[in-house]
C-alpha positions in Angstrom: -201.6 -86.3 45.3 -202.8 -86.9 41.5 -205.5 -84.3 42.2 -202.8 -81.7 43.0 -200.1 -82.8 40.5 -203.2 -82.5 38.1 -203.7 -78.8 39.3 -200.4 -77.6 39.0 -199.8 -78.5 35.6 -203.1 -77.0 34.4 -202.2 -73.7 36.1 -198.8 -74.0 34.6 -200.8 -74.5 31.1 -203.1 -71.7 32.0 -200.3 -69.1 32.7 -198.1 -70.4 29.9 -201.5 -69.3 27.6 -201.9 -66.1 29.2 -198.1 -64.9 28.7 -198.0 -66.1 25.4 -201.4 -64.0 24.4 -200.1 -60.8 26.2 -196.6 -61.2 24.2 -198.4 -62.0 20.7 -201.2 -58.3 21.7 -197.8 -56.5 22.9 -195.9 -57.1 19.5 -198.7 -56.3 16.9 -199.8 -53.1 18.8 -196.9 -51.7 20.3 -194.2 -53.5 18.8 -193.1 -54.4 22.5 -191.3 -57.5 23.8 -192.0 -58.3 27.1 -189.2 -61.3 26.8 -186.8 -58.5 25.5 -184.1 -57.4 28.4 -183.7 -54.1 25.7 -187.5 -53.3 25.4 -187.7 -52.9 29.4 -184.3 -50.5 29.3 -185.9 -48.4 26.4 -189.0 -48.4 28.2 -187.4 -47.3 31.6 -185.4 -44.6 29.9 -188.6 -43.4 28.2 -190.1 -43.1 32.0 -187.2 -41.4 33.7 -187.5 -38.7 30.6 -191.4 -38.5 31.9 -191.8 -39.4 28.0 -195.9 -39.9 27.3 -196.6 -43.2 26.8 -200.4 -44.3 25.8 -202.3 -44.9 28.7 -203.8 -48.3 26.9 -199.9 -49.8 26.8 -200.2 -49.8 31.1 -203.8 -50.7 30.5 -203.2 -54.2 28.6 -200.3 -55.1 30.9 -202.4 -54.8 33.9 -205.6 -56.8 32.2 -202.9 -59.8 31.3 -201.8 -60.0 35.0 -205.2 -59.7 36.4 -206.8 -62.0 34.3 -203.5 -64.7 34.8 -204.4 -64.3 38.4 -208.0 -64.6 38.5 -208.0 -67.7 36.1 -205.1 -69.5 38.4 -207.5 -68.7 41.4 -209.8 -70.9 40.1 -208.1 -73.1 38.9 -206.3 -73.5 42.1 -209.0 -72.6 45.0 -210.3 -75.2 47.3 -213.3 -77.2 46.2 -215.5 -77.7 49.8 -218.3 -79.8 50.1 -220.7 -78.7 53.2 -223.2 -81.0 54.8 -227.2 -80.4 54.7 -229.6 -81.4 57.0 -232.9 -79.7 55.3 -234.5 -78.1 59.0 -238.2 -77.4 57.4 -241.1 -79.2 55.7 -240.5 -80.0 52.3 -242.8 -80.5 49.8 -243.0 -84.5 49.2 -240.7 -85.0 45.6 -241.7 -87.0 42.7 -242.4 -90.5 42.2 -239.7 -92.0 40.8 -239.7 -96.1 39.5 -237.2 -97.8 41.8 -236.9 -96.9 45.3 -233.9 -96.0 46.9 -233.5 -95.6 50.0 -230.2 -93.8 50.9 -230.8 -90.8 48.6 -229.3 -87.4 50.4 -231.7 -85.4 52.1 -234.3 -87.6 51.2 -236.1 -90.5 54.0 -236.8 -94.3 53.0 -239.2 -95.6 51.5 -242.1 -96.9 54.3 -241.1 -101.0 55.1 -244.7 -101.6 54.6 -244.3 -102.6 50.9 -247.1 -104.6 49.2 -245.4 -107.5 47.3 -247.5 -106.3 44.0 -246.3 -103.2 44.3 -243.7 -101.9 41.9 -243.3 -98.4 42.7 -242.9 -97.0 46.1 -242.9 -93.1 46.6 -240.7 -91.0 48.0 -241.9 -89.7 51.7 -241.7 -86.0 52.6 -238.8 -85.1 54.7 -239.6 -84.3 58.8 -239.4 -81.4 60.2 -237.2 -82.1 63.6 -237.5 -79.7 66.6 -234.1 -78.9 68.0 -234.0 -81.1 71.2 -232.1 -80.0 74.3 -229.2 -81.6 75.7 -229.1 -85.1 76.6 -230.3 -86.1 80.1 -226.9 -87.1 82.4 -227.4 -90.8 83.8 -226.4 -91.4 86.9 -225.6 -94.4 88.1 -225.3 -95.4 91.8 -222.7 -98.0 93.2 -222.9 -99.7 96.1 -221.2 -98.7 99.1 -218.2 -100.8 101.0 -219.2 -102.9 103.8 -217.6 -102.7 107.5 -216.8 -104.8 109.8 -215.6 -104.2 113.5 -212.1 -106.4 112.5 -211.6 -105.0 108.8 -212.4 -102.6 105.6 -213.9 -105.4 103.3 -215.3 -103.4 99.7 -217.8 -105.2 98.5 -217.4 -105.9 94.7 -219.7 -103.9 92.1 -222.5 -105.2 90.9 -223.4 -104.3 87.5 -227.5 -105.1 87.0 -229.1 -106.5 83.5 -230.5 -103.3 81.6 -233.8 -104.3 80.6 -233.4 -101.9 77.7 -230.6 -103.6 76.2 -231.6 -105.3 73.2 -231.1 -109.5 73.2 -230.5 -109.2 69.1 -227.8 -106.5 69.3 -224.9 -108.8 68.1 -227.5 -110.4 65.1 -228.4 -106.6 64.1 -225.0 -105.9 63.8 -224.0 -108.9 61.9 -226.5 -108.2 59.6 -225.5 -104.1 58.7 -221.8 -105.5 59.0 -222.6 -108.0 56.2 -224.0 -105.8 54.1 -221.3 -103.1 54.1 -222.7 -100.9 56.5 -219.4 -99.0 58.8 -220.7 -100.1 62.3 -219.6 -97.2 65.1 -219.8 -98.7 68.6 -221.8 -96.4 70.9 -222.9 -97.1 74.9 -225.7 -94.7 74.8 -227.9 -92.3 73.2 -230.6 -90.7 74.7 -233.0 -93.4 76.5 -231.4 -96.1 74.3 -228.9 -98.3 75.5 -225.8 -99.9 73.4 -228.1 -98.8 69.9 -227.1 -100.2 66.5 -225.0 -97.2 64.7 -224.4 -97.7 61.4 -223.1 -94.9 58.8 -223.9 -95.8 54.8 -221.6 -94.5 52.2 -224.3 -91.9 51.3 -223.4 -90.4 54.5 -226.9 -91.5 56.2 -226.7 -92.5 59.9 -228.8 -95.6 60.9 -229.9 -96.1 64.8 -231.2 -99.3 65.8 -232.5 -101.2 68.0 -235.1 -103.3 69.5 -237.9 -103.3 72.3 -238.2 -99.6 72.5 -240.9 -96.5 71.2 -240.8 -95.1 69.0 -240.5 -92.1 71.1 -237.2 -92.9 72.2 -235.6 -93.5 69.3 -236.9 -89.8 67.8 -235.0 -88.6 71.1 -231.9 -90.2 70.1 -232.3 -89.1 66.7 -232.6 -85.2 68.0 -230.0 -85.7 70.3 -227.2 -86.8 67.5 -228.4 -83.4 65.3 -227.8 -81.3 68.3 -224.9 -82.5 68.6 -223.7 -82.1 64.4 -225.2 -78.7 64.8 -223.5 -77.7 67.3 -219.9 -78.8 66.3 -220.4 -78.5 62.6 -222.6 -75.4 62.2 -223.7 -74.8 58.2 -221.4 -77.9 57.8 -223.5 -80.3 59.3 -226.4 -80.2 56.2 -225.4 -82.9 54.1 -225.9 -85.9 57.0 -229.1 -87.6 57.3 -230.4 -89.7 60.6 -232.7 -92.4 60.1 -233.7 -95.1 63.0 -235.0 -98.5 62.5 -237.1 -100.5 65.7 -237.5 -104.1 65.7 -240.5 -105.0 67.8 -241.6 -101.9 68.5 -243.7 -101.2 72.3 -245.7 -98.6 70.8 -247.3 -97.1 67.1 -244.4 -95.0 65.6 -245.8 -91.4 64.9 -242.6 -91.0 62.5 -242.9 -93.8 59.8 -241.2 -91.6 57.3 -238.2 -91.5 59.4 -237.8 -94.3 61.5 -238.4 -97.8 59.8 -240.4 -100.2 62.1 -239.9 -104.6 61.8 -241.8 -107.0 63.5 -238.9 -109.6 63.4 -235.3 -110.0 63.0 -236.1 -111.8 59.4 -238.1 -108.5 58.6 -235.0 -106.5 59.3 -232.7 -109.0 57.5 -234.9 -108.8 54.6 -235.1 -105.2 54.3 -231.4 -104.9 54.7 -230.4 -107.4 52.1 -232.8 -105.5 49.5 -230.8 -102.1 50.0 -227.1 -103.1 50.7 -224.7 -100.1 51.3 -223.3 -99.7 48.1 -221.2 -96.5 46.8 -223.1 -93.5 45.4 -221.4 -91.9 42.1 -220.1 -89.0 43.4 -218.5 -91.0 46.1 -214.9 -89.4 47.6 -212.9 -91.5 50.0 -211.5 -88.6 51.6 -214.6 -86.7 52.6 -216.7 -90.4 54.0 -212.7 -91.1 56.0 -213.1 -87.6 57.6 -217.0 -88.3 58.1 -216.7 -91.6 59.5 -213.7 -90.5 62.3 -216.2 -87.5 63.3 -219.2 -89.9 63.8 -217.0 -92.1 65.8 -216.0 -89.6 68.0 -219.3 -88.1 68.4 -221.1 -91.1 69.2 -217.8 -91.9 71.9 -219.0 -88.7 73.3 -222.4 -88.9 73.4 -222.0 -92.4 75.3 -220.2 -91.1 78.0 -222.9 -88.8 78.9 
């Protein structure tokens, strides 16, 4: 509401400065008042007579209008943002001397820092194939039993998934802690009840435990599928990243998922970069962006 009450009295401002400069041109060259009811009789009567009047007088009237409309265009239009997921190989960017980790459009640091060390660079972004759409689990139920007396159903049993992480609460807890907006999710991909966390930087975090590093890519492809296909252009500005605690096998993506041997590593990591507000933060735009990732990872659970 300040934003637009703000607008309107600068457009108010900007046509109040163009009228005033077309009036003050008006009376030193033609001697005309366009505030003067008699100037625009005169000038009517001069018409109907098919009097000539200089082309240059029509001319100057026409340049004020246009150029009150054009400004108050701008002033007024829309300011969208888009979001930008870069789809090719970039060239790695330079070394800066603090890392940061939830840069836009730019992956974390590696978690294998050296405790000497007191730069990290910046690793190149991935290039991510466009994955196809998420494989449909089925799950079978059991069916009633029969007897020769009565119809008996016999109550659904709903087995331990294996691939259900034990520290799924404690990960949360953790993300929760430091800021992170956590967005419940069932499934994604081969993953099972993930981690989803969204940072103010507009970077979405998948995690989880016990799993490749293969499945968690396929989660990560499966959630840009989906932004590309319901946001288009739009969806360039939101980075995924993943993060594997105990990982089953060697990550071949270490630039874009982050890989911890233990919880403590996680916690560790976590508590050194805390979700904190970027400067160009708007509290409109993350609103709109955390609804849409709510709903999409609602969807994709379903599936």
């Amino acid at each position: 509401m300040t934003k637009k009450f703000g607008n309107l009295l600068l457009s108010l401002l900007w046509l109040m400065t163009v009228t005033l400069a077309t009036t003050f041109w008006m009376n030193i060259k033609y001697g005309f008042n366009i505030f003067s009811a008699a100037h625009w009789a005169y000038l009517s009567e001069l018409q109907a007579y098919r009097t000539n009047i200089k082309p240059d007088f029509y001319i100057s009237l026409i340049l004020a209008i246009v150029i009150g409309l054009v400004g108050l265009y701008f002033l007024a239009r829309p300011k969208m943002r888009t979001f930008f997921i870069e789809p090719s190989q970039m060239p790695p960017p330079p070394q800066v001397d603090t890392p940061n980790i939830f840069n836009l459009q730019r992956p974390v640091e590696s978690i294998k820092q050296q405790p000497d060390e007191q730069t990290t660079p910046r690793a190149p972004q991935i290039n991510i194939a466009r994955p196809m759409s998420p494989t449909s689990i089925s799950r079978s139920r059991p069916a009633p039993q029969q007897n020769n007396t009565a119809y008996v159903p016999a109550p659904k049993i709903t087995p331990a998934d294996p691939a259900v992480s034990p520290h799924l609460a404690e990960i949360s807890g953790i993300l929760d802690a430091a800021g992170y907006i956590i967005k419940p999710c069932a499934r994604i991909g081969k993953l099972v009840k993930p981690v989803v966390a969204l940072s103010y930087d507009q970077t979405i975090w998948v995690c989880t435990e016990n799993v490749s590093g293969a499945d968690v890519l396929d989660a990560l492809q499966t959630l840009i599928a989906v932004f590309d296909d319901t946001l288009g252009d739009s969806a360039n500005d939101l980075t995924v990243r993943g993060c594997i605690i105990n990982s089953t096998a060697p990550t071949e993506n270490p630039e874009l998922i982050e890989t911890f041997n233990t919880i403590d590593e996680f916690q560790e990591f976590i508590n050194n970069h805390p979700n904190t507000k970027p400067d160009d933060y708007d509290q409109d735009l993350f609103d709109a962006i955390s609804t849409y990732i709510g709903t999409v990872t609602n969807y994709i659970g379903k599936q």
